[in-house]
C-alpha positions in Angstrom: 0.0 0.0 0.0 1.6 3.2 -1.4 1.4 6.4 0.8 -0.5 9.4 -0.7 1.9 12.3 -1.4 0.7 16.0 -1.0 2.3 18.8 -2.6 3.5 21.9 -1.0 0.1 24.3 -1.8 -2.5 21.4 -0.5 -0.6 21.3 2.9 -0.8 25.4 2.6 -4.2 25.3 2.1 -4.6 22.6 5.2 -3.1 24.6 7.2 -4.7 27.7 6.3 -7.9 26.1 7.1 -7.1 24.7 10.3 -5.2 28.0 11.8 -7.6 30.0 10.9 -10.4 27.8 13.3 -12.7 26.8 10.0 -11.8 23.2 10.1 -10.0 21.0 13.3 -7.2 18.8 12.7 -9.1 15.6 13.2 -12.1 16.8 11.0 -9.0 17.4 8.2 -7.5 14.3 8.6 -10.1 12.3 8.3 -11.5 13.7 5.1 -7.8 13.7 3.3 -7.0 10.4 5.0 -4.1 11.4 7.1 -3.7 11.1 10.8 -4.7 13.9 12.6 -0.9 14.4 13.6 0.0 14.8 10.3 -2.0 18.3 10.2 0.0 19.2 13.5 2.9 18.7 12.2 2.2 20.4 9.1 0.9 23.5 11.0 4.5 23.6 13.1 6.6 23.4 9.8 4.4 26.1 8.2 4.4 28.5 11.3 8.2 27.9 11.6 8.9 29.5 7.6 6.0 30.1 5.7 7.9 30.6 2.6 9.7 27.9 2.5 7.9 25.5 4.3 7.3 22.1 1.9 10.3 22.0 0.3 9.3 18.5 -1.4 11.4 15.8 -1.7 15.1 15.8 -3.0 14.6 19.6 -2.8 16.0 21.7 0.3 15.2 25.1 1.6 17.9 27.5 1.1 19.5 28.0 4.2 20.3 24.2 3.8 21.7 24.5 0.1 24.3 27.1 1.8 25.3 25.2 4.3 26.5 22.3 2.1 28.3 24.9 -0.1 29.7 26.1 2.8 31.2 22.8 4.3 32.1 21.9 0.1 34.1 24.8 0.4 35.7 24.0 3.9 36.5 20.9 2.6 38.5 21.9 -0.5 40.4 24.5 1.8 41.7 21.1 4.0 42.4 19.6 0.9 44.8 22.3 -0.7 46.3 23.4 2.8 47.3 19.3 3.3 48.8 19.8 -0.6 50.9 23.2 1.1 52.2 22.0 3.6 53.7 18.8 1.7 55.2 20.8 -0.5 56.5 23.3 2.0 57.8 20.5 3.6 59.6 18.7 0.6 61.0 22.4 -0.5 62.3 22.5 3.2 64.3 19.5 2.9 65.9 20.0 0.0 67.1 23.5 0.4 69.8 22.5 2.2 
């Protein structure tokens, strides 16, 4: 039994629906199928960043897709300064 997948503007509207005190949570799982803390934990991802809340799968939100830059970027440093220091070590020994 495959899960049903929602995308990102169906949770919005959810969640619209149940913050604004039209619809509960149980009421809006039971008619999409979905357990009721489903809705809750829709509602907590969408009050955390509106914007970007639903990313979908294999897709991050942006503060995420800096970060990984970010550590890409440490990473290359380590490599070239390890590369440095090997060659400021071989130049060292044979200059005398």
């Amino acid at each position: 039994m495959s899960r049903q997948r929602y995308d990102a503007e169906f949770k919005k509207d959810i969640v619209k629906l149940y913050r604004s005190g039209e619809r509960t949570a149980p009421s809006l799982a039971n008619e999409i199928g979905v357990h009721e803390n489903t809705i809750y934990k829709w509602a907590e991802e969408y009050k955390g960043d509106p914007e970007n809340a639903f990313p979908g799968s294999g897709n991050q939100k942006p503060e995420y897709d800096e970060l990984r830059r970010l550590r890409r970027r440490v990473k290359e440093q380590d490599e070239e300064i390890a590369i440095l220091k090997k060659a400021a070590a071989y130049f060292a020994k044979n200059s005398k």
